[in-house]
C-alpha positions in Angstrom: -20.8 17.3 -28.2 -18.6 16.4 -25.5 -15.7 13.9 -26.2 -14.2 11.7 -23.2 -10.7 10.8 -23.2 -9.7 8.2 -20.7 -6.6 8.8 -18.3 -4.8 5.9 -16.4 -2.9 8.2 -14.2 -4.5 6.2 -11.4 -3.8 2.9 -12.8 0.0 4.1 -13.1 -0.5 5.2 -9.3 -1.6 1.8 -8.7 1.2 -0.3 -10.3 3.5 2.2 -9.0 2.4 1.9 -5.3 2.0 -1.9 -4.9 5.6 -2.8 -5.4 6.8 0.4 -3.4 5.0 -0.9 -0.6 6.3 -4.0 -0.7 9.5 -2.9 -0.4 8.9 -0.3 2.3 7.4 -3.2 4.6 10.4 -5.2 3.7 12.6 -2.4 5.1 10.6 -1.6 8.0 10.3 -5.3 9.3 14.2 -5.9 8.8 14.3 -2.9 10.6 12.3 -3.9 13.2 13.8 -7.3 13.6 17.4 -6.1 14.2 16.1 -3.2 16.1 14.8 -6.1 18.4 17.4 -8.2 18.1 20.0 -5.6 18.7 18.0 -4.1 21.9 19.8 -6.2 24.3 16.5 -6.7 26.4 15.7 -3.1 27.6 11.9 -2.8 27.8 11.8 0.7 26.2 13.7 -0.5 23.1 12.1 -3.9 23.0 8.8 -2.0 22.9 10.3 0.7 20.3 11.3 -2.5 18.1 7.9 -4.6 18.4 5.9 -1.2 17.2 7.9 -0.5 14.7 7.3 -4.8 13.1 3.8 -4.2 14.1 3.6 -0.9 12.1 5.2 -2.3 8.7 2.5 -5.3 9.6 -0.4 -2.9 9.2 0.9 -0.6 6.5 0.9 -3.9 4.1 -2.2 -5.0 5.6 -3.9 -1.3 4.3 -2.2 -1.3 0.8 -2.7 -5.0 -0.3 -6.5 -4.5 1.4 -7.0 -1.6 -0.4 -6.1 -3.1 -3.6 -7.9 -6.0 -3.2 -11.3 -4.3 -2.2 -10.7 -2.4 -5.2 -10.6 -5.7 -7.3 -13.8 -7.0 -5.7 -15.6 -3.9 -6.3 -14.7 -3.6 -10.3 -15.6 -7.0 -10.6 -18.6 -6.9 -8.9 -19.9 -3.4 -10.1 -18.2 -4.4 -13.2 -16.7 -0.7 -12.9 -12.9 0.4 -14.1 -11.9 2.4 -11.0 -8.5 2.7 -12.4 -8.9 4.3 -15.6 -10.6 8.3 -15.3 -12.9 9.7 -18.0 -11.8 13.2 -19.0 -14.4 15.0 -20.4 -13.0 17.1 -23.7 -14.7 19.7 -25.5 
């Protein structure tokens, strides 16, 4: 008989990652904004600055997207993505 022993590695990962990429955005915005603000109107650091905002932008957009498809789809399937069964013999 096999025995299952459940893991929540990737629910650590999970809890672990959300706030971490709150703060990176955080950092990479403020970045961004003095980057622009200290770019004294030259075009190629004006541009430099307004990719690096609109990078932090999408990197939050991917990480709080991913987490809330994730939500939708354990409540809909009614499935724990976050917790692994191990199989144990």
């Amino acid at each position: 008989m096999v025995k299952e022993r459940e893991s929540n590695c990737a629910k650590v990962y999970a809890l672990l990652l959300m706030p971490h990429a709150a703060i990176l955005f955080f950092f990479n915005f403020m970045i961004g904004g003095i980057k622009l603000i200290l770019s004294g109107g030259n075009k190629e650091r004006v541009d430099n600055a307004k990719r690096h905002v609109v990078n932090a932008v999408i990197g939050a957009v991917i990480v709080f997207s991913t987490w809330a498809i994730l939500g939708l789809i354990q409540d809909f399937f009614g499935i724990n993505l976050l917790t692994i069964q191990i199989p144990v013999l």
